[in-house]
TINUKE-389564 format. One line per field, with one value per residue: residue in one letter; residue number from 1; x, y, z of N, C-alpha, C in turn. Coordinates in steps of 0.1 Angstrom, whole numbers, always signed. Layout:
! TINUKE-389564
residuo: [a_...]
num: [NUM_...]
nu: [X_...]
nv: [Y_...]
nw: [Z_...]
cau: [X_...]
cav: [Y_...]
caw: [Z_...]
cu: [X_...]
cv: [Y_...]
cw: [Z_...]
! end
This chain:
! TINUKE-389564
residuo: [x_x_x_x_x_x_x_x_x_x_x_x_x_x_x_x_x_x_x_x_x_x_x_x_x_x_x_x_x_x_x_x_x_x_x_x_x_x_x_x_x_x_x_x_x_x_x_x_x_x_x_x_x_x_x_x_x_x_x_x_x_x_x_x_x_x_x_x_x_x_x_x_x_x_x_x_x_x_x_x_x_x_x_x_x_x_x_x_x_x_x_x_x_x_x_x_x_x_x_x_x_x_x_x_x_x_x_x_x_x_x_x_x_x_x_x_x_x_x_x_x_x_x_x_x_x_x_x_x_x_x_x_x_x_x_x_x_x_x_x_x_x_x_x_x_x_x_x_x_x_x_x_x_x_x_x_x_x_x_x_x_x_x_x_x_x_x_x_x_x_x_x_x_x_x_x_x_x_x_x_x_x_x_x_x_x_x_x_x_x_x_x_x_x_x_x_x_x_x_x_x_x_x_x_x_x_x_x_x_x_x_x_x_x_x_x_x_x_x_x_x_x_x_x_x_x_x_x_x_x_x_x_x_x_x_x_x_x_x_x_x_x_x_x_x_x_x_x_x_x_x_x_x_x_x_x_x_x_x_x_x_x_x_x_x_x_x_x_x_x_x_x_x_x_x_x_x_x_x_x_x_x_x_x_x_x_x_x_x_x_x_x_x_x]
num: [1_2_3_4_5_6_7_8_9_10_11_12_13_14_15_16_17_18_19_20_21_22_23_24_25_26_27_28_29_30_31_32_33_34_35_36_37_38_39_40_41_42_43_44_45_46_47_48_49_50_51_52_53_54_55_56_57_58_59_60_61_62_63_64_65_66_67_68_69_70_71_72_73_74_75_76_77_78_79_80_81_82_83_84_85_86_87_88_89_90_91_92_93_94_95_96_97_98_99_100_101_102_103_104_105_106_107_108_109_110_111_112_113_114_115_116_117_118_119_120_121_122_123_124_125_126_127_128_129_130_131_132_133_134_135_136_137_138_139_140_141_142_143_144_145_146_147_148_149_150_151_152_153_154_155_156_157_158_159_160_161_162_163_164_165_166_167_168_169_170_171_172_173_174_175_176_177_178_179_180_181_182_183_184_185_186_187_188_189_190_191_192_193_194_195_196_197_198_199_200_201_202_203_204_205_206_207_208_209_210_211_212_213_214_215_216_217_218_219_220_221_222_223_224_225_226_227_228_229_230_231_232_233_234_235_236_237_238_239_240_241_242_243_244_245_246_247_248_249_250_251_252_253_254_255_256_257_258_259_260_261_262_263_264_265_266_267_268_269_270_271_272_273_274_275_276_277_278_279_280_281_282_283_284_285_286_287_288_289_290_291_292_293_294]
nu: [-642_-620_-608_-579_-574_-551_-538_-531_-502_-490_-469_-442_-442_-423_-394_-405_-389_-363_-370_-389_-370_-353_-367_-375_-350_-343_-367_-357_-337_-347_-350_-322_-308_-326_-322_-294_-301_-309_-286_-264_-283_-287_-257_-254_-270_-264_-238_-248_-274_-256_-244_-263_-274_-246_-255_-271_-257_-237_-207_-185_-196_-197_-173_-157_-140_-142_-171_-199_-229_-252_-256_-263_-290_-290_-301_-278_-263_-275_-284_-267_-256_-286_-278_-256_-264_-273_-291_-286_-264_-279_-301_-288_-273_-299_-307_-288_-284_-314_-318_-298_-303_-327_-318_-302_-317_-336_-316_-306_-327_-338_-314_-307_-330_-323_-304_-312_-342_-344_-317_-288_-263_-238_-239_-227_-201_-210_-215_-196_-176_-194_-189_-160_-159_-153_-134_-113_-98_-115_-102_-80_-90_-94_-77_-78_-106_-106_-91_-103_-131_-121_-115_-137_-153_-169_-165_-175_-202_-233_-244_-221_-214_-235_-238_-216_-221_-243_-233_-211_-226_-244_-231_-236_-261_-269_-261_-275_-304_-302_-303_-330_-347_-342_-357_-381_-408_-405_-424_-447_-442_-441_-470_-484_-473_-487_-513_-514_-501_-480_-446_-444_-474_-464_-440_-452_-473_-467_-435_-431_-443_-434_-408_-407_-402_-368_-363_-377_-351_-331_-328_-328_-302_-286_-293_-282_-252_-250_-260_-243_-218_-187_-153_-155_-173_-159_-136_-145_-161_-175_-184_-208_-219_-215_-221_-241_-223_-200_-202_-205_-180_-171_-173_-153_-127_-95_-95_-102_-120_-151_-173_-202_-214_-210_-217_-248_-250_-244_-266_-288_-282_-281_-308_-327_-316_-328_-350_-357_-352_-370_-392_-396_-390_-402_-404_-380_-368_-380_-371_-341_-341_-350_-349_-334_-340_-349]
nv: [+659_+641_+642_+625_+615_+615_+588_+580_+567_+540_+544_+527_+518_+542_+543_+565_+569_+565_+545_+529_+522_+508_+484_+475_+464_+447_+430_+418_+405_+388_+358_+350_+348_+330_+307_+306_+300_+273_+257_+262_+251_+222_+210_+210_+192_+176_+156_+140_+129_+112_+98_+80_+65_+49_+36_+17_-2_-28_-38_-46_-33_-7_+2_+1_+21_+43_+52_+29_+39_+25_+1_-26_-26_-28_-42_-49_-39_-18_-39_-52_-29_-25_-51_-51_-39_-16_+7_+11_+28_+47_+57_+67_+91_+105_+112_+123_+150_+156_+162_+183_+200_+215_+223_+242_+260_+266_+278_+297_+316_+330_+346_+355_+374_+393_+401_+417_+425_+437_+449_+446_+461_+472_+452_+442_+434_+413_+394_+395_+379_+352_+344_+348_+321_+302_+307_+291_+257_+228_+202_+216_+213_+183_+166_+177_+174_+147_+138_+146_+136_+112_+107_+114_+93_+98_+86_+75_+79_+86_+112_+134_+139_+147_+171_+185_+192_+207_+232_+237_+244_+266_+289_+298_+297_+319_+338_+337_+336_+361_+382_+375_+379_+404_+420_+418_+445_+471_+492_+474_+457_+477_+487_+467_+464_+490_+479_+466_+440_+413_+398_+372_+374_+387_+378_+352_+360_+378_+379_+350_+346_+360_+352_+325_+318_+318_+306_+279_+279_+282_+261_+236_+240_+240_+208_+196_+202_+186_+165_+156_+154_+145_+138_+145_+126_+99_+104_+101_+84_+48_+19_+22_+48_+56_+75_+74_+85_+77_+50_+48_+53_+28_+11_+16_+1_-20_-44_-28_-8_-5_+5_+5_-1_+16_+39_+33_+28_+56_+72_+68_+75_+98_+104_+117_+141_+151_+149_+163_+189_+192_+191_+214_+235_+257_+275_+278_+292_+313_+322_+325_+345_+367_+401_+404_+421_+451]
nw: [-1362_-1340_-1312_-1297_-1264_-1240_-1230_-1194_-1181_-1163_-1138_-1121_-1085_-1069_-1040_-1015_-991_-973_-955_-970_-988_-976_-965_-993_-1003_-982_-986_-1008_-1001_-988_-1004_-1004_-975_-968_-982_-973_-945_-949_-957_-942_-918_-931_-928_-902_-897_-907_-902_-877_-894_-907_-889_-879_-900_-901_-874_-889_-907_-909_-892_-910_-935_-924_-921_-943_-968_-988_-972_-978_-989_-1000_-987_-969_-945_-909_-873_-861_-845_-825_-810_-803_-782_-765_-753_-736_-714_-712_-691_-666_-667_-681_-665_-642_-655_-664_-638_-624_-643_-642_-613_-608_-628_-623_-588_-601_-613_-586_-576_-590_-601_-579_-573_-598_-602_-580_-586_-610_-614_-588_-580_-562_-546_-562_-582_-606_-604_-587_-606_-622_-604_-608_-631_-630_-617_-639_-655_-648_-658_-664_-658_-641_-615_-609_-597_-569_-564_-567_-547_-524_-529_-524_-495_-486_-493_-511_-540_-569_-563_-572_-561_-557_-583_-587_-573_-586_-607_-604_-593_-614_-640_-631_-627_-652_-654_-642_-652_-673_-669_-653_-676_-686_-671_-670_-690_-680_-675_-655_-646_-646_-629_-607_-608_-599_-574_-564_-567_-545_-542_-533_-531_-537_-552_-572_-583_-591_-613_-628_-631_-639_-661_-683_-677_-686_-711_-712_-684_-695_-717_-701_-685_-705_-719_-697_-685_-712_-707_-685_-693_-710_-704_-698_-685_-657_-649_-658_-642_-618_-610_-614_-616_-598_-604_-630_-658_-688_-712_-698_-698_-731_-738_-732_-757_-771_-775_-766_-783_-808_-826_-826_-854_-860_-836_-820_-832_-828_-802_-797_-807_-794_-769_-774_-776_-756_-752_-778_-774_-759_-765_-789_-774_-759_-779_-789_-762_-761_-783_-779_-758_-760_-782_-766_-759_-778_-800_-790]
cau: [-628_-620_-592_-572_-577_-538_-538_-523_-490_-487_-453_-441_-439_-408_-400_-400_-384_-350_-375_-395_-359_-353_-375_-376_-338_-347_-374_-350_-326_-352_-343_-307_-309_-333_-313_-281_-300_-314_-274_-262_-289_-278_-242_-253_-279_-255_-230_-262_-278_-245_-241_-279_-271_-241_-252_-279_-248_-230_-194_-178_-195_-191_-156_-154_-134_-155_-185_-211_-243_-261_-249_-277_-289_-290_-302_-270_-259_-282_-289_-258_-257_-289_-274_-249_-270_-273_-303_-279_-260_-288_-308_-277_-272_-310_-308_-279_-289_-323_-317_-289_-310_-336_-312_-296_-326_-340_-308_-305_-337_-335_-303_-311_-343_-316_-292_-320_-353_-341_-304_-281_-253_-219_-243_-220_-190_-214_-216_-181_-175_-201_-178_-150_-154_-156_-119_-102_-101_-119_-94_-67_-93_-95_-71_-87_-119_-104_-89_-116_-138_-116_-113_-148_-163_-181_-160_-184_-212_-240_-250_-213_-217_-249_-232_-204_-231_-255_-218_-207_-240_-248_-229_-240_-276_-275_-262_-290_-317_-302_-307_-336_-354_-343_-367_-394_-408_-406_-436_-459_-442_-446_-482_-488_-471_-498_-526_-513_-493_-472_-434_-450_-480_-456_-431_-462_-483_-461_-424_-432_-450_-423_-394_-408_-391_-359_-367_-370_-339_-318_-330_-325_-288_-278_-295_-277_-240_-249_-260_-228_-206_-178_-142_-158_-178_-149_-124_-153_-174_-168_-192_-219_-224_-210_-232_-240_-213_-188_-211_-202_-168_-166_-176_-140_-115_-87_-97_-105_-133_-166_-179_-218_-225_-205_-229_-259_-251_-240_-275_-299_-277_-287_-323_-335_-312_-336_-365_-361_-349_-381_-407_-392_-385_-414_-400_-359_-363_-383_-361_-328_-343_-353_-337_-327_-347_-352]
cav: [+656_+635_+642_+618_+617_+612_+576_+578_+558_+539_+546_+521_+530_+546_+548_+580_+572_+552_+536_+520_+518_+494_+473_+468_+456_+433_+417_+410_+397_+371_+340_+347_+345_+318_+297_+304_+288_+259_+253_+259_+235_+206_+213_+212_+180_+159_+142_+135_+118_+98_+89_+72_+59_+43_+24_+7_-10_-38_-37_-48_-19_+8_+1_+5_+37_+55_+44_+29_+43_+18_-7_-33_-24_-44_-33_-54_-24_-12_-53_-53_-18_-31_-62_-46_-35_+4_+9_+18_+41_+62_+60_+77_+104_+111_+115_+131_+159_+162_+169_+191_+211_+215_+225_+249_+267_+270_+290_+309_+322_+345_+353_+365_+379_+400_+410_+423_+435_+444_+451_+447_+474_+469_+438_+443_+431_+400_+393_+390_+371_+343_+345_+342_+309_+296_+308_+279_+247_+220_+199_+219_+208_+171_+159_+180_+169_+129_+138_+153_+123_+96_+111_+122_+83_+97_+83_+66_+85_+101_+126_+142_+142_+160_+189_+195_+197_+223_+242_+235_+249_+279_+306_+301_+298_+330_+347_+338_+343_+380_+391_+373_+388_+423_+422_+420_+459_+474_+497_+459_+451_+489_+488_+454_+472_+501_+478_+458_+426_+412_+397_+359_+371_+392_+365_+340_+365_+388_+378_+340_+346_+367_+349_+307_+310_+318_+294_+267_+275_+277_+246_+230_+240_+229_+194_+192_+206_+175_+149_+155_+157_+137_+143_+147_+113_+91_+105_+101_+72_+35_+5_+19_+62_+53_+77_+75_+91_+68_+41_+48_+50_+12_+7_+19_-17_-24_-48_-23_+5_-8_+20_+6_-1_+30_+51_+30_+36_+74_+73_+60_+80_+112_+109_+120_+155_+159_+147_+176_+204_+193_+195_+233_+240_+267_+281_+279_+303_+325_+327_+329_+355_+376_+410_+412_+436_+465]
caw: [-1359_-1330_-1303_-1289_-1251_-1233_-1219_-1181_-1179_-1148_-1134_-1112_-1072_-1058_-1027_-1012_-978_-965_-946_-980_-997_-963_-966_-1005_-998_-973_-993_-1021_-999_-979_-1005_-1000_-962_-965_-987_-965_-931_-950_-962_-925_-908_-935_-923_-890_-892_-919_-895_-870_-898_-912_-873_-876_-909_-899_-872_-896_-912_-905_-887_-924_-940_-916_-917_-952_-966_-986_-968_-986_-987_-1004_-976_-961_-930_-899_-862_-848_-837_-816_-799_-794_-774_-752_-746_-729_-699_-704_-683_-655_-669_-685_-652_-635_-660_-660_-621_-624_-652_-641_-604_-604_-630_-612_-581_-604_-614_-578_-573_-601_-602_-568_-575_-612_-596_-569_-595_-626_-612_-579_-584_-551_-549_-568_-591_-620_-599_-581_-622_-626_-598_-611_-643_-629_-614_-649_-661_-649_-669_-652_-653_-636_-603_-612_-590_-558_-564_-564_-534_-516_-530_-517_-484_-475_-493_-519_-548_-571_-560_-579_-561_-559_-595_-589_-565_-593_-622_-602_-589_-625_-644_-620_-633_-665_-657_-632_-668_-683_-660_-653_-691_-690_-662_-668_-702_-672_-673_-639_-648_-644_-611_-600_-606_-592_-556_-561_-563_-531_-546_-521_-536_-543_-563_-587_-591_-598_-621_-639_-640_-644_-681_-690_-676_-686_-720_-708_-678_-706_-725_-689_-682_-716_-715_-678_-690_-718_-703_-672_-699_-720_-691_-693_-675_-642_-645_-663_-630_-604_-608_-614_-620_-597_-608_-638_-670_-700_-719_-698_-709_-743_-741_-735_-771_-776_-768_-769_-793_-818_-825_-833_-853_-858_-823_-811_-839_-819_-785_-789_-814_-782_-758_-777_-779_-744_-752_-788_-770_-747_-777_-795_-762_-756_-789_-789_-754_-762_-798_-776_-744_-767_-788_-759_-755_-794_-801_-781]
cu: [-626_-607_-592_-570_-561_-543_-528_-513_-489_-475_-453_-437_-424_-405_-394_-393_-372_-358_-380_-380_-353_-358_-376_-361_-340_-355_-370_-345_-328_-347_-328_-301_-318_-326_-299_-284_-302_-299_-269_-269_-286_-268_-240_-260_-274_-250_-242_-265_-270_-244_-254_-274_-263_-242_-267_-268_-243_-217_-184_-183_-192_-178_-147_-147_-134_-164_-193_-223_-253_-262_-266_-280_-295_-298_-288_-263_-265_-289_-280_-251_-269_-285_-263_-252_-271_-280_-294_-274_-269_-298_-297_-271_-284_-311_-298_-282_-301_-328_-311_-294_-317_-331_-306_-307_-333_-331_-307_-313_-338_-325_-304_-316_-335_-311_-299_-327_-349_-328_-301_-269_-240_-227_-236_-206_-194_-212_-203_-175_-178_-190_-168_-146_-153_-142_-108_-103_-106_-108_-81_-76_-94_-89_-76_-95_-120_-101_-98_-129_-134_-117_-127_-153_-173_-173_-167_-198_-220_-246_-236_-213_-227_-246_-223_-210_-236_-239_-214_-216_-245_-246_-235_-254_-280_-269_-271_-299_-318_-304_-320_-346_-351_-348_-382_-394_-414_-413_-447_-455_-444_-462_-494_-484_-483_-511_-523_-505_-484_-458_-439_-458_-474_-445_-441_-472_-479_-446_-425_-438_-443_-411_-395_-404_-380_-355_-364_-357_-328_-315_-327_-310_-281_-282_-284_-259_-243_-250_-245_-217_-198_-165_-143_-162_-168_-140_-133_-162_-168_-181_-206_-226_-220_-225_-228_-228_-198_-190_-205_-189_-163_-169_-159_-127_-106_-82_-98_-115_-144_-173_-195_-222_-221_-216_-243_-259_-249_-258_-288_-294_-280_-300_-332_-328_-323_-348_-367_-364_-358_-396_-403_-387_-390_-407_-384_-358_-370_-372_-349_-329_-346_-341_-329_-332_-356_-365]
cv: [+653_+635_+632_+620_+611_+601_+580_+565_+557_+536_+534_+534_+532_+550_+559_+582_+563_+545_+523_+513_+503_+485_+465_+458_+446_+419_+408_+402_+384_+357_+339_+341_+333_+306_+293_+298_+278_+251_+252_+247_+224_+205_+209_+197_+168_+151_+138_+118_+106_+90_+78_+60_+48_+29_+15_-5_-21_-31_-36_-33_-7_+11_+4_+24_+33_+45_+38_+32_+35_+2_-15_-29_-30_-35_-43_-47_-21_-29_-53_-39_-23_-42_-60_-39_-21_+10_+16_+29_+50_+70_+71_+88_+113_+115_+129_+147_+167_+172_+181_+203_+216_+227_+243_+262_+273_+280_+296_+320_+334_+352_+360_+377_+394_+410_+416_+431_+441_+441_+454_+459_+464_+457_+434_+433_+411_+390_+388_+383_+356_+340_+342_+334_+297_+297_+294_+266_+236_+209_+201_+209_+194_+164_+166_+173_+151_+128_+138_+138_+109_+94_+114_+104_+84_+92_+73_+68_+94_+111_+137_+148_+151_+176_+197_+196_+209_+236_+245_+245_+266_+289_+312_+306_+315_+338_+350_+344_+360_+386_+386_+380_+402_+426_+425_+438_+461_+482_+482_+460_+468_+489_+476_+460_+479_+490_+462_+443_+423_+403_+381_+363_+376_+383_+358_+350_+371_+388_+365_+338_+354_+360_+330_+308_+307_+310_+283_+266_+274_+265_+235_+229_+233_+217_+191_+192_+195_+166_+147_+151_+145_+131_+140_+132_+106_+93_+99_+90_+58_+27_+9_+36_+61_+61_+74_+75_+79_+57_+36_+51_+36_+5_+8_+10_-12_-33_-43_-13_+0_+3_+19_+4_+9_+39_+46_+38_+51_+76_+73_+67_+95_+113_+118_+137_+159_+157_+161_+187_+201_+197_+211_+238_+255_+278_+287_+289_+313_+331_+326_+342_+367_+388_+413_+418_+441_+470]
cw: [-1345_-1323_-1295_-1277_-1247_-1226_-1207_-1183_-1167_-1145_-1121_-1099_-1067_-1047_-1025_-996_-974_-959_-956_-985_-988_-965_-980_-1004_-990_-977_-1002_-1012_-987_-987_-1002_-985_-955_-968_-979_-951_-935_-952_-947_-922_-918_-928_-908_-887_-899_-913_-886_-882_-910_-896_-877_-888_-910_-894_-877_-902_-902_-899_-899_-931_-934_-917_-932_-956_-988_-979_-976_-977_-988_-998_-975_-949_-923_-890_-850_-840_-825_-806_-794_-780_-762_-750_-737_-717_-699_-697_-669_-655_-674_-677_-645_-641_-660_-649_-622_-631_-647_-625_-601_-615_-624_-592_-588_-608_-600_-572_-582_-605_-593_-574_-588_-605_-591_-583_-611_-621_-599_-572_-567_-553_-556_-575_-602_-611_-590_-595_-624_-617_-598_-623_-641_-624_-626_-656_-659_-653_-659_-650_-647_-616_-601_-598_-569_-557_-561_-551_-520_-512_-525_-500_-474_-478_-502_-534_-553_-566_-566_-575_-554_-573_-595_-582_-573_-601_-612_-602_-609_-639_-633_-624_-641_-663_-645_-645_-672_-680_-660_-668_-694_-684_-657_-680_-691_-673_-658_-641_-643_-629_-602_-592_-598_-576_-557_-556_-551_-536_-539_-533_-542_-554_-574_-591_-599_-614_-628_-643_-643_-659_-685_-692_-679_-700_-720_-694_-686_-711_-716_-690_-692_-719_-708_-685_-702_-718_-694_-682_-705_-715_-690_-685_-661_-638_-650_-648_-616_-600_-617_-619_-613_-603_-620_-652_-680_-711_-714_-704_-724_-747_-743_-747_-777_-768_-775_-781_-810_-817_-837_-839_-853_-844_-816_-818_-832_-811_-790_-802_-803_-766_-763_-779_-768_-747_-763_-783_-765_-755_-786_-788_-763_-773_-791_-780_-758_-777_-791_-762_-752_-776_-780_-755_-770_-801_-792_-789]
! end
């Protein structure tokens, strides 16, 4: 007579901790949160690539209402944008953008520096001070600033434009910098004093590889708040400082609104911003991410 031996039933696992229960929750709910950025970034990259789309069309199609999609596409758009001479204007927003970044970083940097790792008295109030040269709408100063410009000779001048982008850009980027360079651990720069490091080699050796993502994404910013910048250049500059962005208003006549060669030009007038947000791409999701988890 032969007994039946109890087969083991494998129970599935349960978890035994809020911590496992955590996590199994989370795993469920990765396609949901995956699916919901891929839906965002369309949302976010669709008019972009109707702008592109557009200016492939002709003037007659683009003008059409619904669009067509299945339109012919031309490049008269975009010949007729360089035939228009923009070399001037994109040279003078490049200047313009890339210096007064540049400017804006060489100051922001100490001054972060001052007001994070080695905090000045009352820094919370230097803080809101930087902040609150940013409350007032830039155009309530417009009409100073023409004044000022007519009177000193620099009207039409790009490197006024270049003092009100760094002034313009500054606050922000001494924001940044300070949250970015108070992730630096003051235990490193401690131990760097003990074994004799003088104030250069710990900037160059231990806050510079902490603080060059957040570097990139300043920098990526300010460029892109100077290339955009319009108000200031439209009031301030004429035929010879004249950027980009003003540039591309003259697509907009009296005659009417070309919409394929305005989707050109503002198409060829945005590449040098994605060129840049593709080179730092690596740097700008680490120095924006920094500091979100503790």
């Amino acid at each position: 007579m032969s007994t039946a031996t109890p087969t083991a039933v494998a129970h599935p696992h349960v978890p035994t901790s809020k911590k496992e229960q955590r996590a199994r929750e989370m795993n469920r709910s990765k396609p949901v949160w995956g699916l919901l950025a891929w839906v965002v970034g369309i949302l976010f990259v669709l008019p972009v690539l109707w702008m592109v789309l557009t200016s492939l069309h002709s003037e007659t199609d683009a003008a059409t209402n619904p669009p067509s999609i299945a339109a012919a596409l031309t490049l008269d758009g975009y010949r007729a944008f360089f035939s228009a001479q923009p070399a001037a204007p994109l040279i003078n927003s490049a200047m313009a953008s890339v210096i007064s970044t540049i400017i804006v970083l060489c100051l922001a940097i100490p001054a972060a520096f001052a007001l994070s790792i080695r905090p000045v008295e009352k820094w919370t109030d230097v803080m809101f001070f930087f902040l609150s040269t940013k409350f007032m709408p830039l155009v309530a100063g417009l009409l100073p600033l023409y004044l000022f410009a007519t009177e000193t000779g620099t009207l039409d001048n790009i490197w006024l434009l270049i003092v009100l982008y760094t002034s313009m850009n500054l606050p922000i980027a001494v924001w940044m910098m300070q949250s970015f360079l108070a992730e630096v651990p003051v235990e490193m720069l401690e131990a760097a004093q003990i074994d004799g490091a003088g104030l250069i080699r710990m900037l160059w050796s231990i806050v510079r590889p902490v603080a060059m993502p957040g570097v990139a994404a300043t920098a990526l910013i300010c460029f892109i708040f100077s290339w955009n910048e319009l108000l200031l250049a439209r009031t301030l500059t004429g035929t010879i400082a004249g950027t980009a962005p003003v540039f591309l208003t003259g697509f907009v006549t009296s005659q009417g609104l070309f919409l394929a060669q305005l989707c050109a030009a503002a198409t060829v007038i945005s590449l040098p911003v994605l060129v840049a947000g593709f080179a730092a791409q690596d740097k700008l999701v680490q120095g924006l991410s920094m500091g979100a988890v503790k």
